[in-house]
MMTF fields as JSON, N, C-alpha, C and O atoms, coordinates in Angstrom:
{
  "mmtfVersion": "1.0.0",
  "mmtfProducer": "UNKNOWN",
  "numBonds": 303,
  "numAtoms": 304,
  "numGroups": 76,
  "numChains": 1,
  "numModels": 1,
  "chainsPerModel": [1],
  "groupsPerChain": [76],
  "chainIdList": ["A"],
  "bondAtomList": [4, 2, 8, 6, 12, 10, 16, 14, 20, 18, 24, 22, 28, 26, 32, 30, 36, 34, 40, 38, 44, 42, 48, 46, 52, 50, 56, 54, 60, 58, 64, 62, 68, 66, 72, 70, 76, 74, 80, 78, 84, 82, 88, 86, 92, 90, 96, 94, 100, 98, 104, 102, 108, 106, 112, 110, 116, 114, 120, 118, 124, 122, 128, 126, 132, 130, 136, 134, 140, 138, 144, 142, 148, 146, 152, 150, 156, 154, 160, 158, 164, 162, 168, 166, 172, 170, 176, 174, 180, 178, 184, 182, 188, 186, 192, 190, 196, 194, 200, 198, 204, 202, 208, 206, 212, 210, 216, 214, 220, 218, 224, 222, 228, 226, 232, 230, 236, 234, 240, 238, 244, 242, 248, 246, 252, 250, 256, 254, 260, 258, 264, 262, 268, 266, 272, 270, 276, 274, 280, 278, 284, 282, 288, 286, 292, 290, 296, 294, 300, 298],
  "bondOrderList": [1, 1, 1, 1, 1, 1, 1, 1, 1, 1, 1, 1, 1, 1, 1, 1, 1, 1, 1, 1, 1, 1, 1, 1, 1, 1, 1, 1, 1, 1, 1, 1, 1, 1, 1, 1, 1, 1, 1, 1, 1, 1, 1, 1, 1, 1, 1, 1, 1, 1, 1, 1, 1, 1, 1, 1, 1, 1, 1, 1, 1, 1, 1, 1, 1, 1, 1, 1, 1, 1, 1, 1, 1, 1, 1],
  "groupList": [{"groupName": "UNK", "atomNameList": ["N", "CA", "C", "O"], "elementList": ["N", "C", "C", "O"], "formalChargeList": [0, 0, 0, 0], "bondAtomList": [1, 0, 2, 1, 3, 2], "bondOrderList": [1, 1, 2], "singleLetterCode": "X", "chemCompType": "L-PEPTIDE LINKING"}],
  "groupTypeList": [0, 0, 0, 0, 0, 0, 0, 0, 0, 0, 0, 0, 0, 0, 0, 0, 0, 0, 0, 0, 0, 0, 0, 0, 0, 0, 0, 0, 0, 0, 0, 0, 0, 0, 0, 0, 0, 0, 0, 0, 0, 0, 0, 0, 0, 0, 0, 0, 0, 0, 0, 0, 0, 0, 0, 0, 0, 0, 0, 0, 0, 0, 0, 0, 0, 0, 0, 0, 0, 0, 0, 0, 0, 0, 0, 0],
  "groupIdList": [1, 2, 3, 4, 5, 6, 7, 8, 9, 10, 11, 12, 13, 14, 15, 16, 17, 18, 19, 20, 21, 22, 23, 24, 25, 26, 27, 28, 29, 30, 31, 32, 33, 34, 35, 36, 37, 38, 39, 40, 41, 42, 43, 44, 45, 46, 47, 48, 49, 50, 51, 52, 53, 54, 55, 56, 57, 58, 59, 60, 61, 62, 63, 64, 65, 66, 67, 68, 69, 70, 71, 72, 73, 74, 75, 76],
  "secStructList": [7, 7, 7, 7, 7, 3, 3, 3, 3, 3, 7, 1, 1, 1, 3, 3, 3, 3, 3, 3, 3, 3, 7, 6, 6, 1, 7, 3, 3, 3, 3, 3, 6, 6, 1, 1, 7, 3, 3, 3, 3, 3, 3, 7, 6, 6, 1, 7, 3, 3, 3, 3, 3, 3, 7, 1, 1, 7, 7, 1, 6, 2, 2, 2, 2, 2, 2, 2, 2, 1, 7, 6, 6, 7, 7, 7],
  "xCoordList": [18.201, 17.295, 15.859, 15.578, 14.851, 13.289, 12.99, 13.345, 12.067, 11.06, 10.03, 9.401, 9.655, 8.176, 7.249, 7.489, 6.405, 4.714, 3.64, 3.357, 2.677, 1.603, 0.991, 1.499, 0.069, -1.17, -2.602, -2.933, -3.492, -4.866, -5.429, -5.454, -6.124, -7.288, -8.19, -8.171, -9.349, -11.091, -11.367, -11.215, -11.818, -12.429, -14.199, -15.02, -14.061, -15.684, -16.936, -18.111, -15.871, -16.847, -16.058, -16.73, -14.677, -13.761, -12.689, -12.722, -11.543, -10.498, -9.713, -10.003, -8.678, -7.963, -6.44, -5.738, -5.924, -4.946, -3.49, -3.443, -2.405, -1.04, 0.105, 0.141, 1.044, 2.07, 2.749, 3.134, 2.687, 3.66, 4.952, 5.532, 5.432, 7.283, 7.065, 6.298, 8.118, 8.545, 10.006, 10.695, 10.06, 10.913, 11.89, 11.788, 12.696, 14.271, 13.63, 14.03, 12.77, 12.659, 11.745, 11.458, 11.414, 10.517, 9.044, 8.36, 8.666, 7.169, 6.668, 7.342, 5.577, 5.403, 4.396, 3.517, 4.533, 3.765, 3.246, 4.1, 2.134, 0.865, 0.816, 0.426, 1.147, 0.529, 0.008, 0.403, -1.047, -1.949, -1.645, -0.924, -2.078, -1.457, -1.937, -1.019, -3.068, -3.867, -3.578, -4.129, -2.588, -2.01, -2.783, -2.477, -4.228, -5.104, -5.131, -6.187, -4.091, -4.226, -2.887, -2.081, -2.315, -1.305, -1.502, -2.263, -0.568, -0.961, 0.483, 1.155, 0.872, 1.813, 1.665, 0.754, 2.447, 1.456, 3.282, 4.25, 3.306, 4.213, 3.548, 2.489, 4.288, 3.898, 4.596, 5.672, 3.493, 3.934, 4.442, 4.365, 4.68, 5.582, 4.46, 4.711, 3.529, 2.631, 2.443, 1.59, 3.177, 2.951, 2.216, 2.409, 0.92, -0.327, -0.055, 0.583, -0.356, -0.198, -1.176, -2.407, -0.24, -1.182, -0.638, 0.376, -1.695, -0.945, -0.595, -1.171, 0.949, 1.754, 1.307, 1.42, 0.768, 0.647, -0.506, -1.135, -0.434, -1.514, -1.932, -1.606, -2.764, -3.947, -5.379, -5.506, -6.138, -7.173, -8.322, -8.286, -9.377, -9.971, -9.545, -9.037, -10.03, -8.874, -10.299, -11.285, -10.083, -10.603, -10.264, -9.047, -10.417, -9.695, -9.12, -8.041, -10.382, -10.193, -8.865, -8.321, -8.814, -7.085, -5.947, -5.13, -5.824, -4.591, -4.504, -3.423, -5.645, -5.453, -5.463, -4.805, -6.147, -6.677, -4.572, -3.972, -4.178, -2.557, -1.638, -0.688, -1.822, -0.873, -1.23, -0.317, -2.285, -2.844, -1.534, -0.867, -1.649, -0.822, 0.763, 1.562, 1.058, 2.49, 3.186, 2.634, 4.191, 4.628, 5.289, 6.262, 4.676, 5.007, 6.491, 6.749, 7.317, 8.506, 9.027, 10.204, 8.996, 9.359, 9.744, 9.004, 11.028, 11.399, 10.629, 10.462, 10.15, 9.93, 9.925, 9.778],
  "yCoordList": [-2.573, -2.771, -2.769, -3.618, -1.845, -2.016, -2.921, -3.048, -3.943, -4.651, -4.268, -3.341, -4.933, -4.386, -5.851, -7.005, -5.304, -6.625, -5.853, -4.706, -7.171, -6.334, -6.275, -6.733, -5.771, -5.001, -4.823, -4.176, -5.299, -3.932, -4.486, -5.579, -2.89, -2.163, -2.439, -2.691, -2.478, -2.186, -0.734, 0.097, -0.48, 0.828, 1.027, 0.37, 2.042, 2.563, 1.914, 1.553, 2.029, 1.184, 0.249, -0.634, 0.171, -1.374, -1.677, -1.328, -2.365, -2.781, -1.467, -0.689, -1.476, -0.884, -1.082, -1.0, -1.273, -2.243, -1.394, -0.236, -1.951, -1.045, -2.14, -3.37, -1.047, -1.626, -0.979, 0.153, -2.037, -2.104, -1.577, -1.654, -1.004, -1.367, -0.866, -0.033, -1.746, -1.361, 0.012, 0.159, 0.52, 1.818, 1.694, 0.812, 2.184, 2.116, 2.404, 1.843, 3.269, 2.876, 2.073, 2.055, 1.371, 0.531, 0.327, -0.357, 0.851, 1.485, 1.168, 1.083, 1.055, 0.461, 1.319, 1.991, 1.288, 2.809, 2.121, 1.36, 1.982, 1.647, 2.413, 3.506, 2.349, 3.582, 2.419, 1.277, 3.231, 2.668, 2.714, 3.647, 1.865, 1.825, 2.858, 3.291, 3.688, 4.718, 5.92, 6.902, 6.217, 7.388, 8.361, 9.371, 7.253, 8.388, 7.617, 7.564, 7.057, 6.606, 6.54, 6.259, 6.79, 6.592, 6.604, 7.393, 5.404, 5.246, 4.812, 4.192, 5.139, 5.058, 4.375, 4.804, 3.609, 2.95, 2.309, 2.028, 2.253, 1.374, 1.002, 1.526, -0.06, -0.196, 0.84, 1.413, 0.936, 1.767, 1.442, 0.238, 1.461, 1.029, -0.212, -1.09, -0.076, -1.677, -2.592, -3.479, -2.404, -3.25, -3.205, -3.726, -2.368, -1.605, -0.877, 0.175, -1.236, -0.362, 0.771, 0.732, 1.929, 3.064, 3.786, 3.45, 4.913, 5.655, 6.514, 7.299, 7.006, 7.982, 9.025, 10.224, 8.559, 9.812, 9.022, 7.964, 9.697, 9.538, 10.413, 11.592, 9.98, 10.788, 11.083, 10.456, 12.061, 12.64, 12.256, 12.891, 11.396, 10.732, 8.865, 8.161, 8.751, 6.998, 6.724, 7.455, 5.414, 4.072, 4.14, 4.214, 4.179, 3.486, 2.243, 1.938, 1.214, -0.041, -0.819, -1.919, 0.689, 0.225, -0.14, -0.836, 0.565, 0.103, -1.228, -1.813, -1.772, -3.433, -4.135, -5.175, -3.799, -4.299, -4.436, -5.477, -3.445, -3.647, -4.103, -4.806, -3.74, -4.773, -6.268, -7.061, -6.734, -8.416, -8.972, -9.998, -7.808, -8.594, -8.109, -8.423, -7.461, -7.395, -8.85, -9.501, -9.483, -10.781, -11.31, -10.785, -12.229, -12.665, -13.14, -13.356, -13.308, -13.372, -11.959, -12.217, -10.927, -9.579, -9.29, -9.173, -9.205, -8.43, -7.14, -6.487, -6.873, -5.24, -5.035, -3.898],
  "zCoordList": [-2.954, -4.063, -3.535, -2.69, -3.971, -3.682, -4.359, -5.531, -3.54, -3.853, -4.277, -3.766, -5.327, -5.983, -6.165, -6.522, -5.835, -6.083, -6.411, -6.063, -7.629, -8.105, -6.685, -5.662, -6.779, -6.182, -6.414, -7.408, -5.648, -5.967, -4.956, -4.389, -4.827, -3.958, -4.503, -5.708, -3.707, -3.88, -4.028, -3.133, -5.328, -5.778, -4.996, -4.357, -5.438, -5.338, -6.665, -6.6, -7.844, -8.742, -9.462, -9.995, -9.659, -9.397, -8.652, -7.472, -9.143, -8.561, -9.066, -9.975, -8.22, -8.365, -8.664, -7.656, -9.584, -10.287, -10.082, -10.496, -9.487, -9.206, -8.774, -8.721, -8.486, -8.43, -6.778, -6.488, -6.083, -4.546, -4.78, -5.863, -3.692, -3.38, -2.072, -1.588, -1.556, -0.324, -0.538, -1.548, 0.281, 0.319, 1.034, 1.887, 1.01, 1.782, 3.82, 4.84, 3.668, 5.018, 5.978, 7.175, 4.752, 5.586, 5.391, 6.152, 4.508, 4.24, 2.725, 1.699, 2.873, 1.657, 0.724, 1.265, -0.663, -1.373, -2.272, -2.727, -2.832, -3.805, -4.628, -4.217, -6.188, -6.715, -7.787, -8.023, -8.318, -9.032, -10.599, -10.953, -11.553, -12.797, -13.359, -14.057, -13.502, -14.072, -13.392, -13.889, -11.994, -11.685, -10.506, -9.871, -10.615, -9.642, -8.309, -7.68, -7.881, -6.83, -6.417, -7.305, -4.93, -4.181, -2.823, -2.263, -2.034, -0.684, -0.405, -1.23, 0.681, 1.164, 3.203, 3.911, 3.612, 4.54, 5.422, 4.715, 6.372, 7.646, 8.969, 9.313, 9.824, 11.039, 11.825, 11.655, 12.919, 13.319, 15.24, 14.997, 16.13, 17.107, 17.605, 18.429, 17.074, 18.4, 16.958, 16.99, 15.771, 14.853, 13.979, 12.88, 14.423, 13.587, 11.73, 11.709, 10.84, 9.621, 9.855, 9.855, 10.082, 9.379, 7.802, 7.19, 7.363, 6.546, 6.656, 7.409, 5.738, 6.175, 5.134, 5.388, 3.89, 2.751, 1.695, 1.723, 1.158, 0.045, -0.813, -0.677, -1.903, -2.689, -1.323, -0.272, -1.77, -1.169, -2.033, -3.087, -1.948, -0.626, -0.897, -1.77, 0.22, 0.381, 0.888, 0.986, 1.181, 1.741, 3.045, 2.872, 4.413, 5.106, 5.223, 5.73, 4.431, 4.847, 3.491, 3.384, 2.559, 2.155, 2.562, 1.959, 4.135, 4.688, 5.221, 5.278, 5.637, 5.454, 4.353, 4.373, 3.191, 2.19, 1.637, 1.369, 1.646, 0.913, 1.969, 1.625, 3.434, 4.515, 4.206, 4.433, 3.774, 3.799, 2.367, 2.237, 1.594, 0.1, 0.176, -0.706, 1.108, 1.48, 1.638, 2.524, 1.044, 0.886, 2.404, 2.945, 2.824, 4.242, 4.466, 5.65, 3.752, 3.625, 3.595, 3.843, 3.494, 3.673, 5.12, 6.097, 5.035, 6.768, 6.617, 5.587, 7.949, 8.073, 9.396, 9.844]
}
């Protein structure tokens, strides 16, 4: 069963309001309630979140901004 948690990002001129899940392999995907946003994001072997996919152009500082609200009770 995927887990799902709300979500949001920092926009350019607001928040950015969505919905989390973690994915069967491990990774966790953001998509945004309004559709113009998707991020897709895992650790990667030193523990680090990067991103694996997305919409074109991102934030960098999204991939922390959605690793921080990933639920600390979550194995990964």
């Amino acid at each position: 069963m995927q887990q799902q948690f709300d979500a949001v990002l920092t926009g350019s001129d607001s928040e950015v309001n969505g919905i989390a899940t973690r994915l069967d392999s491990g990774a966790y995907e953001f998509n945004s309630l309004d559709g113009s946003l998707q991020l897709i994001i895992a650790p990667n072997a030193d523990g680090k979140w990067e991103r694996l996919a997305g919409t074109e152009p991102y934030f960098g500082g999204w991939i922390d901004e959605f690793a921080e609200q990933i639920p600390a009770t979550t194995d990964i």
